[in-house]
C-alpha positions in Angstrom: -1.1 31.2 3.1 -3.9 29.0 1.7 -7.3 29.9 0.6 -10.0 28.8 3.0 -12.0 27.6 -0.5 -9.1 24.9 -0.6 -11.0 22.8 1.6 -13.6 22.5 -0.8 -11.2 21.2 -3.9 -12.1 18.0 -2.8 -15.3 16.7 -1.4 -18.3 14.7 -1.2 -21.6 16.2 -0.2 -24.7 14.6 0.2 -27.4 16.8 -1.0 -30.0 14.2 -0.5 -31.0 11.3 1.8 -28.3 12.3 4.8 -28.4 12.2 7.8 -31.4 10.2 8.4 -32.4 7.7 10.8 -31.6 5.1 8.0 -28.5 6.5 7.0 -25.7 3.7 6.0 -22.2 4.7 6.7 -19.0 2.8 7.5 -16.1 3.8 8.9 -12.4 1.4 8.9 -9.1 1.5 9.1 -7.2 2.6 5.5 -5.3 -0.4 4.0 -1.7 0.3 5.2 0.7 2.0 2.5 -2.3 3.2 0.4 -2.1 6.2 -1.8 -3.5 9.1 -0.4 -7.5 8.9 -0.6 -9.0 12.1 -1.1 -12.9 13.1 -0.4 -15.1 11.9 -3.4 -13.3 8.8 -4.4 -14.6 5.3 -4.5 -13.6 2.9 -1.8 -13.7 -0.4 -1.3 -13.2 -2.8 1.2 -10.6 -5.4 0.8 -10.3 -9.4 2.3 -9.1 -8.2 5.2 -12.0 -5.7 5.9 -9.8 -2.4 5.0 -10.5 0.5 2.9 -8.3 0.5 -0.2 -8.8 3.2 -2.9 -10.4 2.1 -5.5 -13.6 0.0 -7.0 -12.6 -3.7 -6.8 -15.1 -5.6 -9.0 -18.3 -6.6 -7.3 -17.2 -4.8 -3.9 -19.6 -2.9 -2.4 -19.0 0.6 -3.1 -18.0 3.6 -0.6 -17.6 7.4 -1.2 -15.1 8.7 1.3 -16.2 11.5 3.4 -13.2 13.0 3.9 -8.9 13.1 3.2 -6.9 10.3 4.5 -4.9 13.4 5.6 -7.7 15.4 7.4 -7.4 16.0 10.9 -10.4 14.0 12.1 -8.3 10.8 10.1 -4.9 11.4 11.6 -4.2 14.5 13.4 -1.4 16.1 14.1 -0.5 14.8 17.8 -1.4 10.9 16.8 -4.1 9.4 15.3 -7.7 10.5 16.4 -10.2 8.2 15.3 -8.0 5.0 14.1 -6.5 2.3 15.5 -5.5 3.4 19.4 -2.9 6.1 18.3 -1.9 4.5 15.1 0.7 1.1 14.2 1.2 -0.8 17.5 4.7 -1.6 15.5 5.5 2.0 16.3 5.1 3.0 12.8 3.0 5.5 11.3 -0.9 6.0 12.5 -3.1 4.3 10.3 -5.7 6.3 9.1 -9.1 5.4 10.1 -11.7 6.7 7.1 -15.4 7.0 6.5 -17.7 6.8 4.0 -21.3 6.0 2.7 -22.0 3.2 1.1 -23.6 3.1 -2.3 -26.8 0.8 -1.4 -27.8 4.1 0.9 -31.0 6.4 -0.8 -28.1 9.3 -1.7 -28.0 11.6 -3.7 -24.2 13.0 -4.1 -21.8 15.3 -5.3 -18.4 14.9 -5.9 -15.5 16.6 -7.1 -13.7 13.0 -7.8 -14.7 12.3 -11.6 -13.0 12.5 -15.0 -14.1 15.6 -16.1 -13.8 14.5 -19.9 -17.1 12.7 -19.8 -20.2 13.7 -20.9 -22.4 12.9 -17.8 -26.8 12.7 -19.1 -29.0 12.1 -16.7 -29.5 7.6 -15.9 -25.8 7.2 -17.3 -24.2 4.5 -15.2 -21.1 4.7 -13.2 -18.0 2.8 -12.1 -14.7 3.9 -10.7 -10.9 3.6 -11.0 -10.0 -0.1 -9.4 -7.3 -0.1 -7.2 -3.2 -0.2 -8.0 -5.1 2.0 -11.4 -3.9 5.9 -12.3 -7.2 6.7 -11.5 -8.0 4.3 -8.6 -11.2 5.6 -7.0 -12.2 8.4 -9.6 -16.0 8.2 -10.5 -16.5 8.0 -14.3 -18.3 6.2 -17.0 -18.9 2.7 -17.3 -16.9 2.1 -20.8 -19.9 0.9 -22.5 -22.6 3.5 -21.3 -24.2 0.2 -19.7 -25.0 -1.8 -16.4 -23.6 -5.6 -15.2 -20.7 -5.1 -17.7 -18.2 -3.3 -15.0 -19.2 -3.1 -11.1 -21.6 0.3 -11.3 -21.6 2.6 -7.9 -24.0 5.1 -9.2 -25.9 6.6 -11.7 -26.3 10.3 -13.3 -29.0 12.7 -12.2 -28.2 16.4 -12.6 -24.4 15.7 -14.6 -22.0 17.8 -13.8 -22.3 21.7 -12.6 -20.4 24.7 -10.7 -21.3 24.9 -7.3 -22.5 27.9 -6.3 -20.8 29.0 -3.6 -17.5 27.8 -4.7 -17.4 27.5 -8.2 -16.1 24.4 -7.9 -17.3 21.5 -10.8 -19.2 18.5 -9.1 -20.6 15.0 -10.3 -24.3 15.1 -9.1 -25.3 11.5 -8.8 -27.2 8.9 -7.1 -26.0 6.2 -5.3 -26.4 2.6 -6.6 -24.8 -0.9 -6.0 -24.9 -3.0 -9.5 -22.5 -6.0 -9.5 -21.1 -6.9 -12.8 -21.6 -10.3 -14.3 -18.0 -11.3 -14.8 -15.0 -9.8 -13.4 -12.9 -11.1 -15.3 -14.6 -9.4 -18.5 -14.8 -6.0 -16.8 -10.9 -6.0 -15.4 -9.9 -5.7 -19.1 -12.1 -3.0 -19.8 
């Protein structure tokens, strides 16, 4: 049997700024055949106005809310809150996700992060891109800078337990900062 503290091995919690009457959320459908997204990770939205896992440079950042898996994405009689029930092709339901988006007044915690950086306070942050190893996992911009990679937030408290769970989270505000060239920060 599984611990009830398993829900928590993954999250995203907004500690500041949510819910509030100027709250900016978005919820679409999950790009079809994407990884598994997990609560925390950096989403973006692709050319076809789908969540895919992952920062693409200069796409506006989103930190899923919940598990492309979770119940309120696809439960288990059908899809809840996606597309009518799922693929109209019969197929499997298509997961329907939401998230806020990084030019809200957040501040967050997440579980998603490479824990082997050393997160100061006004340190910038990027995330995975997607088709990476570590598509949608928040971490440091590889120069400790901003405009050189596509930054979704930036360091405020660094990285503590939580207290009820003991579980290590990323304290961060949200923060949209494009990067001057993509093609710079894709080799990065």
């Amino acid at each position: 049997m599984s611990s009830p503290v398993q829900m928590f091995d993954q999250m995203l919690d907004a500690i500041k700024g949510w819910p509030s009457p100027y709250a900016l959320d978005k919820a679409v459908d999950l790009v079809a055949g994407s990884p598994e997204v997990v609560a925390g990770r950096v989403l973006s939205m692709n050319a076809s106005a789908k969540f895919q896992l992952g920062l693409e440079c200069n796409a506006m950042p989103i930190f899923a809310w919940q598990s492309s898996t979770d119940f309120d994405v696809v439960g288990d009689d059908g899809n809840l809150v996606g597309s009518g029930g799922g693929d109209p092709t019969g197929g499997e339901p298509v997961p329907k996700l939401s998230g806020l988006v990084a030019t809200g007044s957040y501040e967050l915690q997440s579980t998603e992060f490479d824990a082997t950086g050393s997160y100061a306070p006004n340190a910038p942050l990027t995330a995975g891109a997607p088709g990476a190893a570590d598509a949608g996992i928040i971490k440091l911009t590889a120069d400790g800078n901003f405009y050189g990679e596509t930054v979704c937030g930036v360091v405020s408290d660094g990285v503590n337990a939580s207290e009820n769970h003991g579980i290590n989270l990323l304290t961060f505000w949200s923060v949209f900062v494009p990067a001057l060239d993509c093609a710079a920060s894709s080799s990065a």
